[in-house]
Rosetta silent file (secondary structure, phi, psi, omega in degrees, C-alpha in Angstrom):
SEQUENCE: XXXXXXXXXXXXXXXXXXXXXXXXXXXXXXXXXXXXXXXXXXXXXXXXXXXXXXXXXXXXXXXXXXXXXXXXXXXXXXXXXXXXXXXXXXXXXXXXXXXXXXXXXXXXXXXXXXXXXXXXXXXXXXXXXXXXXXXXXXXXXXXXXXXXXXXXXXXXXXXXXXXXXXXXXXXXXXXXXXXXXXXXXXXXXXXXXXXXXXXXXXXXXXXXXXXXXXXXXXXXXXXXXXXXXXXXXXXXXXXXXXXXXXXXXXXXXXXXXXXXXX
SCORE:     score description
SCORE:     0.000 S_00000001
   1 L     0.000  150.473 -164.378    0.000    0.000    0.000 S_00000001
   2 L   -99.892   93.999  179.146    1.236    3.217   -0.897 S_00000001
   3 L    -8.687   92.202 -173.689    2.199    5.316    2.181 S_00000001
   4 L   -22.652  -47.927 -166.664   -0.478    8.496    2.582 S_00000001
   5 H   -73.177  -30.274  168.318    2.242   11.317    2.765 S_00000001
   6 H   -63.533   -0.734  154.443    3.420   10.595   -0.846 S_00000001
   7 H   -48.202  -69.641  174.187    0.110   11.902   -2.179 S_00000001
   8 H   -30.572  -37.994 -173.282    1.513   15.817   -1.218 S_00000001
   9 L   -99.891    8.415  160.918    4.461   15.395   -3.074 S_00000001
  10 L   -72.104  -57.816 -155.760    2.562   13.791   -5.882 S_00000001
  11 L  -113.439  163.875  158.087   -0.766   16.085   -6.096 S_00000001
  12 L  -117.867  170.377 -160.023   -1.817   19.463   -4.702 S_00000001
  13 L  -126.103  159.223 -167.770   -4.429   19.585   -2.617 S_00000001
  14 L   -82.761  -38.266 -158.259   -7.402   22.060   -2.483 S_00000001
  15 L   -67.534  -13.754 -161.263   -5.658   23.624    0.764 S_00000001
  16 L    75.368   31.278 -160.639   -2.241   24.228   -1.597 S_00000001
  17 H   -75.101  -34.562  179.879   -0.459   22.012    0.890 S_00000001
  18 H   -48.534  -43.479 -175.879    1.906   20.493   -2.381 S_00000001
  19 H   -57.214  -33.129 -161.504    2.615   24.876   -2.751 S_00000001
  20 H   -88.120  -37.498 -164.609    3.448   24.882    0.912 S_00000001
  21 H   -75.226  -59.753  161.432    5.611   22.010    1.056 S_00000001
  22 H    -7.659  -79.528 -163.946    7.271   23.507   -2.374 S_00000001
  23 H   -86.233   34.855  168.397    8.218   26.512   -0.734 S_00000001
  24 H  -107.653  -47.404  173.705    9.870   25.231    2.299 S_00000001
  25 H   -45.338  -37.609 -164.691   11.940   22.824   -0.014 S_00000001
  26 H   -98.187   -6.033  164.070   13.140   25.587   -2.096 S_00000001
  27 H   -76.057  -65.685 -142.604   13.695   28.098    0.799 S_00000001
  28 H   -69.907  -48.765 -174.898   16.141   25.288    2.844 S_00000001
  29 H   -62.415  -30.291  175.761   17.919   24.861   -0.315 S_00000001
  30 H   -67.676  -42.439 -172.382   18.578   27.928   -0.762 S_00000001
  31 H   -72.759  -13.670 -161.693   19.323   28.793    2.648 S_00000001
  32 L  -145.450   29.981 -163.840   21.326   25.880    2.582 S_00000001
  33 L   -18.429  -43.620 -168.144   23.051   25.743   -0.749 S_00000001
  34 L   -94.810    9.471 -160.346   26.135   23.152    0.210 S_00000001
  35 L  -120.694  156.412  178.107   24.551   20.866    2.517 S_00000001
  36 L  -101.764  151.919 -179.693   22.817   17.774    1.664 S_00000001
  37 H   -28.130  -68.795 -157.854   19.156   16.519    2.985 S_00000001
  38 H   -58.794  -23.759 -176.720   20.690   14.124    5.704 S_00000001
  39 H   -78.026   -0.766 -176.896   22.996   16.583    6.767 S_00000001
  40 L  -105.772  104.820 -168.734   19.902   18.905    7.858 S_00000001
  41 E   -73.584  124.788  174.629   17.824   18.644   11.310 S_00000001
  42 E  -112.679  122.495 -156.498   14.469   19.845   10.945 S_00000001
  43 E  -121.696  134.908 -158.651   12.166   20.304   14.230 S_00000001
  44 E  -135.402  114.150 -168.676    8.378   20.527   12.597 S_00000001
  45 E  -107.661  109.548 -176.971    6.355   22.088   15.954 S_00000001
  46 L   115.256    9.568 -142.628    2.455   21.568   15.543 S_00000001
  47 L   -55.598  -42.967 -170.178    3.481   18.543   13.604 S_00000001
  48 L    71.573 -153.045 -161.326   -0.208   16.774   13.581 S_00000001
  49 L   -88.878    9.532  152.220    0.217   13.244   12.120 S_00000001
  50 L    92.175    0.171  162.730    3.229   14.467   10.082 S_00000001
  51 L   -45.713  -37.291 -177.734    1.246   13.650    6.488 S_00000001
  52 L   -90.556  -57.379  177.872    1.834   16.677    5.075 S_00000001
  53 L   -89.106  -63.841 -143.899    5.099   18.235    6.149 S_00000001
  54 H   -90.291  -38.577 -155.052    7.451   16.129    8.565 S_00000001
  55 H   -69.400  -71.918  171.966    6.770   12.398    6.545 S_00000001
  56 H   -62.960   -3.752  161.432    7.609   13.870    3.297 S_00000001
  57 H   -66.120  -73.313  167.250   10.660   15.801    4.377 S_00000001
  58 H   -26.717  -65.992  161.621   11.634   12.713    6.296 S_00000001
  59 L   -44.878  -18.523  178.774   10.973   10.885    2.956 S_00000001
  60 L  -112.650    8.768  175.608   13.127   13.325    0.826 S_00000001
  61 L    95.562    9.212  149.199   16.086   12.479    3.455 S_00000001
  62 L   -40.876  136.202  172.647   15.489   15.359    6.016 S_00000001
  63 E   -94.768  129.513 -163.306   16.457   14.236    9.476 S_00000001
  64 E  -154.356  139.453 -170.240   12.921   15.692   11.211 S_00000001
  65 E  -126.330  112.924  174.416   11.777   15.713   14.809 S_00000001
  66 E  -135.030  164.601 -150.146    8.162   16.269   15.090 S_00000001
  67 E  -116.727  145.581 -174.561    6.557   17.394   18.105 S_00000001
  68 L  -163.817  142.564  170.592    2.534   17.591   18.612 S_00000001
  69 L   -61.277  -37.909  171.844    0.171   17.779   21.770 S_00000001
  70 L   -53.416  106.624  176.287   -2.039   15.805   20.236 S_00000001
  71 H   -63.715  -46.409 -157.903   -1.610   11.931   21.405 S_00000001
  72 H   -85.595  -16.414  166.387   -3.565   10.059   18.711 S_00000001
  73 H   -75.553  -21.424  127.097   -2.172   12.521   16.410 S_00000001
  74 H     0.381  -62.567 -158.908    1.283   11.402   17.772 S_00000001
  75 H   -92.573  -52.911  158.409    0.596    8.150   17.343 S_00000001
  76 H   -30.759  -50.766 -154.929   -0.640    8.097   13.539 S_00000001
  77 H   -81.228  -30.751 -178.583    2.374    9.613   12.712 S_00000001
  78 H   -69.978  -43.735 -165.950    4.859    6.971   14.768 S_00000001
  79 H   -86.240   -4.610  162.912    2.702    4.287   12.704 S_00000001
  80 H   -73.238  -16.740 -169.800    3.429    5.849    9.182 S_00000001
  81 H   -55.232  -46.677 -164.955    7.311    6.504    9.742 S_00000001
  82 L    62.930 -113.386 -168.381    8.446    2.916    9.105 S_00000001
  83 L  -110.780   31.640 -174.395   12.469    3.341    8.445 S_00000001
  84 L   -77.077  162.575  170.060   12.240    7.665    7.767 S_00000001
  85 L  -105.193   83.141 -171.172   14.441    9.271    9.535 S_00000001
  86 E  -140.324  102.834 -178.146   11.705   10.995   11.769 S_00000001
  87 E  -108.955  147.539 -154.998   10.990   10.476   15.166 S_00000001
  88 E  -116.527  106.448  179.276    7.600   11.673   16.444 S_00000001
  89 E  -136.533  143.119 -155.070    6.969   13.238   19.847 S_00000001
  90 L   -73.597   96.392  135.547    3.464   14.060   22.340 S_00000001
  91 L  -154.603 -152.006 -170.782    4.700   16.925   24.178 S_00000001
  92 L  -113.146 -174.979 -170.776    4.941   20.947   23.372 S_00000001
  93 L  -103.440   -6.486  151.159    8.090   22.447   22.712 S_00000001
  94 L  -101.357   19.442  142.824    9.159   23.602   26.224 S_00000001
  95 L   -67.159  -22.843  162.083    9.378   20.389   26.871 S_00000001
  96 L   -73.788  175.681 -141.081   11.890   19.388   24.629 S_00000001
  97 L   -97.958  143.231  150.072   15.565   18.766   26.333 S_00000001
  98 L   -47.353  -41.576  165.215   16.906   22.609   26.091 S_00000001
  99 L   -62.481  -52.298  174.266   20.198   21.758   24.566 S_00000001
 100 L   -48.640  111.896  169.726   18.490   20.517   21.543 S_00000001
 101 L  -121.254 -173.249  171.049   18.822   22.207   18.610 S_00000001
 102 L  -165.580  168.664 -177.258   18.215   22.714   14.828 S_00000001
 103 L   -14.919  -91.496 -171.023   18.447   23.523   11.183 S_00000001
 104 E  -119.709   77.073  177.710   15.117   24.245   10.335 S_00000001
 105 E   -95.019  127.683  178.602   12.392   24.766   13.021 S_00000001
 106 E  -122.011  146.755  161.519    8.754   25.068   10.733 S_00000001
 107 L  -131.523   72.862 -164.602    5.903   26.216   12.582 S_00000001
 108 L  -112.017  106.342 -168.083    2.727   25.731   10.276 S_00000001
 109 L    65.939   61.335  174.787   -0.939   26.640   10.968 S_00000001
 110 L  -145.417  -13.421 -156.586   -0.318   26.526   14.602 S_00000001
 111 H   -85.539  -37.211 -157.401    0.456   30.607   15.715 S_00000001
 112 H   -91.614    2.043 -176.516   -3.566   31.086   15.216 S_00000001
 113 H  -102.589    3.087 -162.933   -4.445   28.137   17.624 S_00000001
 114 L  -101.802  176.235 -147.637   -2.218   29.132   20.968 S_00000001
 115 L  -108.560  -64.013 -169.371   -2.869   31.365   23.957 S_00000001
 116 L  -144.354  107.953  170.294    0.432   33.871   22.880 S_00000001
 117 H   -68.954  -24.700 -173.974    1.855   33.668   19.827 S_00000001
 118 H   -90.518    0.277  156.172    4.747   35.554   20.155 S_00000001
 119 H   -75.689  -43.003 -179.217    5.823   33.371   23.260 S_00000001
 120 H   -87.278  -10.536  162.240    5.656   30.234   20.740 S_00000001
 121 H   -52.722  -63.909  176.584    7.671   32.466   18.083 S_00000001
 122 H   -92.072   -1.075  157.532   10.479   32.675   20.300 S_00000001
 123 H   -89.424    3.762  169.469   10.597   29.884   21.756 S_00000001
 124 H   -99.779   16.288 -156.860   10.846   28.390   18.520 S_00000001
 125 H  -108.405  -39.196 -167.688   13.451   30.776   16.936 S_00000001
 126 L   -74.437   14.428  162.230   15.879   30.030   20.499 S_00000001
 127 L  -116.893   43.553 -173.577   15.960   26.359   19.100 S_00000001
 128 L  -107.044  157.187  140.082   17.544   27.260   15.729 S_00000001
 129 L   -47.438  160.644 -176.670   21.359   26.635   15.231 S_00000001
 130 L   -59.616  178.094 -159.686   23.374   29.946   14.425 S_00000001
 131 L    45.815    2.086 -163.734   22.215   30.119   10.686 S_00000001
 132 L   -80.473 -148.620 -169.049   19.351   28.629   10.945 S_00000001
 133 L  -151.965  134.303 -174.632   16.169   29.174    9.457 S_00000001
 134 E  -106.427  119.402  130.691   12.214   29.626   10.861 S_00000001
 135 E   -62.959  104.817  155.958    9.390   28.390    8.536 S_00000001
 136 E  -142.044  141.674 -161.380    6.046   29.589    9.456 S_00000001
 137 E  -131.707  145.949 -170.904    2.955   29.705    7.909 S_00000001
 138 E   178.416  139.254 -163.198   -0.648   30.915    8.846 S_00000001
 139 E   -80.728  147.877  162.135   -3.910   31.649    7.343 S_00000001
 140 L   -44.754   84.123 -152.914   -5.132   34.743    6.582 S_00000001
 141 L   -38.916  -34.004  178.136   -7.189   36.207    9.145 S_00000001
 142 L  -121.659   58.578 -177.280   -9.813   37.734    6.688 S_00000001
 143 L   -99.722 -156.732 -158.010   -8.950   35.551    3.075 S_00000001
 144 H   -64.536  -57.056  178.102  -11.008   33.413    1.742 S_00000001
 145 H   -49.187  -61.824 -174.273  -11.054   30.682    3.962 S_00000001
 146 H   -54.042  -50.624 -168.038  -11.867   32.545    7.234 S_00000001
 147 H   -62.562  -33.960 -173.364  -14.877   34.289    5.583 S_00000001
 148 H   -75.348  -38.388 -166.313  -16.249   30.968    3.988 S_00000001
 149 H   -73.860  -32.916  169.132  -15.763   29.415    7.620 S_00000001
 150 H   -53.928  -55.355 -159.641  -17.037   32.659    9.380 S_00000001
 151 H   -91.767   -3.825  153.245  -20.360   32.007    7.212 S_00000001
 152 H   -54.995  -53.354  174.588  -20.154   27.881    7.928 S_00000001
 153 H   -76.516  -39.767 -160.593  -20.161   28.368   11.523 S_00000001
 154 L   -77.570  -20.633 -170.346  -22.761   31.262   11.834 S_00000001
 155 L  -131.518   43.862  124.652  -25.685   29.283    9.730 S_00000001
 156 L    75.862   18.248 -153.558  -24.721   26.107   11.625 S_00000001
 157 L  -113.493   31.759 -151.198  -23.929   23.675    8.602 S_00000001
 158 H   -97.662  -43.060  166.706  -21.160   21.596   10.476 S_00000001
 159 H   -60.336  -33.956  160.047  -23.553   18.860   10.786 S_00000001
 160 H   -58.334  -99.788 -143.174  -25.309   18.645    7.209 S_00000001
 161 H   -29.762  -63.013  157.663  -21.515   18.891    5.895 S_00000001
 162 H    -9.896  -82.448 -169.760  -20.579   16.088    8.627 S_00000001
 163 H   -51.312  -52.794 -177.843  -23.343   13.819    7.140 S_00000001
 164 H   -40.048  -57.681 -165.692  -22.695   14.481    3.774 S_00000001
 165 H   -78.393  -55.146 -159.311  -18.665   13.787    3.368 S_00000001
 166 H   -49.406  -33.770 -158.207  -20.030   10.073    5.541 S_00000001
 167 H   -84.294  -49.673  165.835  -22.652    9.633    2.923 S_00000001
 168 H   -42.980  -57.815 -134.763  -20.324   10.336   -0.260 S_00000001
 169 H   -93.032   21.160  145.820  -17.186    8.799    0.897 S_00000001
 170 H   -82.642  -58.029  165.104  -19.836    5.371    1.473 S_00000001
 171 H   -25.981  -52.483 -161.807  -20.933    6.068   -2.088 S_00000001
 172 L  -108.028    8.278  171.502  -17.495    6.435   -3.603 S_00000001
 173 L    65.219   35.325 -167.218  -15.964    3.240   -1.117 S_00000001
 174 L  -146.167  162.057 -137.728  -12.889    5.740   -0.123 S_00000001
 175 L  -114.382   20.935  173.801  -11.701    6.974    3.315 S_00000001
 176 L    97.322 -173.684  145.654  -11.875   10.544    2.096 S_00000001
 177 L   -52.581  134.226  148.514   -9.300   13.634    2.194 S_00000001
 178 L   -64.305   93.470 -162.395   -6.365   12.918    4.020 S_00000001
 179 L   -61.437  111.225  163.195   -6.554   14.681    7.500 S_00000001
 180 L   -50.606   -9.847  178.789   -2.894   16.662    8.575 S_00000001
 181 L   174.325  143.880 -161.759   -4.163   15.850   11.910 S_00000001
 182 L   -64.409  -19.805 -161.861   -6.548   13.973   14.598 S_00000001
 183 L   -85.923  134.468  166.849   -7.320   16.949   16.954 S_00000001
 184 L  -134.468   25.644 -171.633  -10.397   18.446   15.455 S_00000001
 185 L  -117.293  -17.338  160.249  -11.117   20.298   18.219 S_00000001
 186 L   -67.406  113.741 -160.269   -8.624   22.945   18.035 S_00000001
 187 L   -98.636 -173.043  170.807  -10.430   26.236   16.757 S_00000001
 188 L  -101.340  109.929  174.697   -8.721   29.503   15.696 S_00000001
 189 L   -70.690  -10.647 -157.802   -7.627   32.162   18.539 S_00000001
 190 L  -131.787  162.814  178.785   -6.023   34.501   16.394 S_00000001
 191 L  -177.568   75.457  179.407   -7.282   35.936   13.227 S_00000001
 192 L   -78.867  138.426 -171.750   -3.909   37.761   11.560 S_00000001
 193 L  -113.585  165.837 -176.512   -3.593   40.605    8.985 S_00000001
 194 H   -46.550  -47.365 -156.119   -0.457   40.997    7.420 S_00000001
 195 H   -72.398    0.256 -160.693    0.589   44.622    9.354 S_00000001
 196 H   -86.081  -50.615 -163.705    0.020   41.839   12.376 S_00000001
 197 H   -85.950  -22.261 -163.492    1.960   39.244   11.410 S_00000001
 198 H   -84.487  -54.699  171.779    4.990   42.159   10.482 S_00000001
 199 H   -64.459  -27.967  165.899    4.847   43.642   14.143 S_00000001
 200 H  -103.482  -20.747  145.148    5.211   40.288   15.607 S_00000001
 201 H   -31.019  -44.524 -164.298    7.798   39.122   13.530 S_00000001
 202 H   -79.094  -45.343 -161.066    9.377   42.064   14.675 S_00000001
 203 H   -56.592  -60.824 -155.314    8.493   42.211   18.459 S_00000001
 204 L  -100.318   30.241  143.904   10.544   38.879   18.410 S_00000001
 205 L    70.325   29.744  173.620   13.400   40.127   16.621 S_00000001
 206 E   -77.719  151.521  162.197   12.602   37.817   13.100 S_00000001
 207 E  -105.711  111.291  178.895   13.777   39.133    9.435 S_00000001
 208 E   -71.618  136.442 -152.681   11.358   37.984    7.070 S_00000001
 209 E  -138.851  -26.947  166.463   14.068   36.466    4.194 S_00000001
 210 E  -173.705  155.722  151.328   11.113   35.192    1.500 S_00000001
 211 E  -143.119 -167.007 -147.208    7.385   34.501    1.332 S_00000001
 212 E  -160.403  179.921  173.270    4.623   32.994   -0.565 S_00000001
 213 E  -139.164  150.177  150.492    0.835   32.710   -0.289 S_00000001
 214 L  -110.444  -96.483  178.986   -1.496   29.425   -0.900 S_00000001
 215 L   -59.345 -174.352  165.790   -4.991   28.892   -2.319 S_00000001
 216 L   -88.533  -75.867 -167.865   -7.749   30.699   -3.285 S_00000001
 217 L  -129.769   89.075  160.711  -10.720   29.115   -2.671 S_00000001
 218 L  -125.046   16.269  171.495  -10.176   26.182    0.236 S_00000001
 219 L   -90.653 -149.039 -162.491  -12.794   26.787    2.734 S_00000001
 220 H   -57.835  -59.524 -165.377  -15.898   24.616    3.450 S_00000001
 221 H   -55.983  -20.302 -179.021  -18.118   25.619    0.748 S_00000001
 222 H   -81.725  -12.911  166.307  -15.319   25.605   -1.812 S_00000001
 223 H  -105.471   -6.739  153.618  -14.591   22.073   -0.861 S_00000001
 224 H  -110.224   13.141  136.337  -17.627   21.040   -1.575 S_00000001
 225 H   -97.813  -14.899 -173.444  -17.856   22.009   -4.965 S_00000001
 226 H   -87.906   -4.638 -178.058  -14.517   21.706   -5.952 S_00000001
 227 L   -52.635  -38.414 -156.284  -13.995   18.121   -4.298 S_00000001
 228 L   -70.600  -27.454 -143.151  -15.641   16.784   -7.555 S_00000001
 229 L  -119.999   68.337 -170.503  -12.941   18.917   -9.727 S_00000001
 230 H   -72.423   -4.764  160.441   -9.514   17.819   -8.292 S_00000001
 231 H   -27.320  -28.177 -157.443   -8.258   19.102  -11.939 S_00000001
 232 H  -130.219   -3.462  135.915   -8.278   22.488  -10.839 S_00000001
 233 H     3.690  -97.667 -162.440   -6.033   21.967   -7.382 S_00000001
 234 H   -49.133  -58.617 -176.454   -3.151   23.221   -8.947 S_00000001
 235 H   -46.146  -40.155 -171.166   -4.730   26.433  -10.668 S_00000001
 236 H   -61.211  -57.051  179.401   -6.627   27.075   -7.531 S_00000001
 237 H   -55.467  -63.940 -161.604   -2.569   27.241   -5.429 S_00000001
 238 H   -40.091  -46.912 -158.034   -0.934   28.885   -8.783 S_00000001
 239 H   -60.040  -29.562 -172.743   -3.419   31.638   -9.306 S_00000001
 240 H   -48.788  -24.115 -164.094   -2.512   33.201   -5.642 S_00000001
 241 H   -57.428  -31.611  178.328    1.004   33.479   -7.636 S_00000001
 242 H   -87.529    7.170 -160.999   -0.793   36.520   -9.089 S_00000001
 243 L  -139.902  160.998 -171.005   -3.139   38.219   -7.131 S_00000001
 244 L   -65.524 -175.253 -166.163   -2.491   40.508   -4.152 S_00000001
 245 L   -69.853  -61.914 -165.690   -1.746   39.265   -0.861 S_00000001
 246 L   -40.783  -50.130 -178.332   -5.412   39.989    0.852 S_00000001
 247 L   -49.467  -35.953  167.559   -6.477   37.268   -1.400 S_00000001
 248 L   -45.701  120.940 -179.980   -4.205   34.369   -0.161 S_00000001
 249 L   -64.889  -54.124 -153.497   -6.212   31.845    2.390 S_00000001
 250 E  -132.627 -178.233 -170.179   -3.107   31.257    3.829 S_00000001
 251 E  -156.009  148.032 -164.910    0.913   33.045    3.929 S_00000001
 252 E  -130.471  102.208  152.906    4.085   31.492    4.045 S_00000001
 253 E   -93.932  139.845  164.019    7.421   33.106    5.634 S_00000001
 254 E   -73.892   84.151  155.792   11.048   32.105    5.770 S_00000001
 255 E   -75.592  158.827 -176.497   12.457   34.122    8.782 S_00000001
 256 E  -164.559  142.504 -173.274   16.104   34.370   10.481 S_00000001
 257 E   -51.704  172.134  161.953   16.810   36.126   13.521 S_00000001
 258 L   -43.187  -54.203 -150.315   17.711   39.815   13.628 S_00000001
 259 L   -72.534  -36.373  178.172   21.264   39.030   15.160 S_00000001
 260 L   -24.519  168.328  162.624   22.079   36.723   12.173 S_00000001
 261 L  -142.960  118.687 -169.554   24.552   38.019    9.720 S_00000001
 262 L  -126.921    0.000    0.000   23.367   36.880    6.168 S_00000001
């Protein structure tokens, strides 16, 4: 059977998660011109079951540590590694051993679910090696997404929707989308505009070094018509290449400390 996380680097996804995954690859290389995958430690914080980011990293010869609160999401991800060089662990990150450091700490679609973001910003920036490099990513507090999800939650349609994907994915004998992760219970605390995300970046002494946007159109209603039209995935990630910022569901930065010398 063919191992879930090698859909993403096959396919895009209506979320743009293949776009997201892209642009992490082609930021480390860059940031990291001479070195080869095995030589690079990646710490993936928020990990979920590691389908999306930490498997296929792990899979392209990353050395990847991923850390998630979630136990059963935890546990998914320990039964997909097989022989990657990934190890998968249930606690938060001041919990990891304090000496431990790395490459490439990614923190993705996790700053809008916490208590203080700019407390998990720096603690994930003091566990880069000198040089390294912070991946983080986070949806657009008023794109596309939030507003179709703003007008999902408000008329109540979590249960029709619920009912629906059970009654299709009986129809079509298939287990569905592939979930990044088991916790479905984590809402969004935060709801970041760009000038937002620039002041806390700042407050915690980050350089933004490249960024990206993903989809278009990936909230609820847009995944239920576009589920039938997986065709138009890609176009859906691409088009963002072109369109202003406000428009992006979700934004992707590369950061390095202040203190760095680049």
């Amino acid at each position: 059977m063919t191992p879930p996380y090698l859909a993403i680097l096959e396919r895009e996804n209506l979320w743009g998660y293949r776009k997201r995954l892209q642009f992490m690859l082609r930021t480390v290389v860059h940031h990291f011109p001479a070195r080869a995958p095995h030589a690079i430690t990646i710490l993936d914080v928020g990990c979920g079951n590691g389908t999306m980011l930490a498997l296929p990293l792990a899979y392209l010869g990353y050395r990847v540590t991923g850390l998630d609160v979630d136990a059963a999401s935890v546990v998914r991800a320990r039964e997909l590694t097989g022989s990657l060089s990934a190890q998968f662990l249930c606690c938060d990150l001041e919990a990891l051993a304090p000496p431990v450091r790395f490459d490439v700490v990614i923190c993705s679609e996790v700053l809008e679910h916490v208590d203080d973001p700019a407390a998990l910003l720096r603690g994930c920036a003091t566990r880069l090696n000198p040089k390294g490099l912070l991946l983080v990513t986070v949806p657009n507090g008023h794109g596309p997404f939030e507003i179709e999800s703003r007008i999902y939650r408000r008329l109540r349609l979590e249960r029709i929707f619920s009912l629906a994907r059970r009654w299709l994915r009986r129809r079509r004998g298939g287990s569905g989308t592939q979930a990044s992760t088991e916790n479905i219970e984590s809402g969004h605390q935060h709801f970041f505009t760009q000038r937002q995300l620039r002041e806390l970046f700042d407050t915690c002494g980050l350089r933004i070094e490249a960024r990206s946007g993903g989809s278009l159109f990936c909230g609820p209603f847009s995944e239920a018509v576009l589920r039938w039209f997986p065709w138009l995935f890609g176009l859906n990630a691409k088009v963002t290449d072109y369109l202003p910022a406000v428009f992006h569901s979700s934004w992707y930065f590369a950061l390095v400390p202040e203190t760095e010398g680049h």
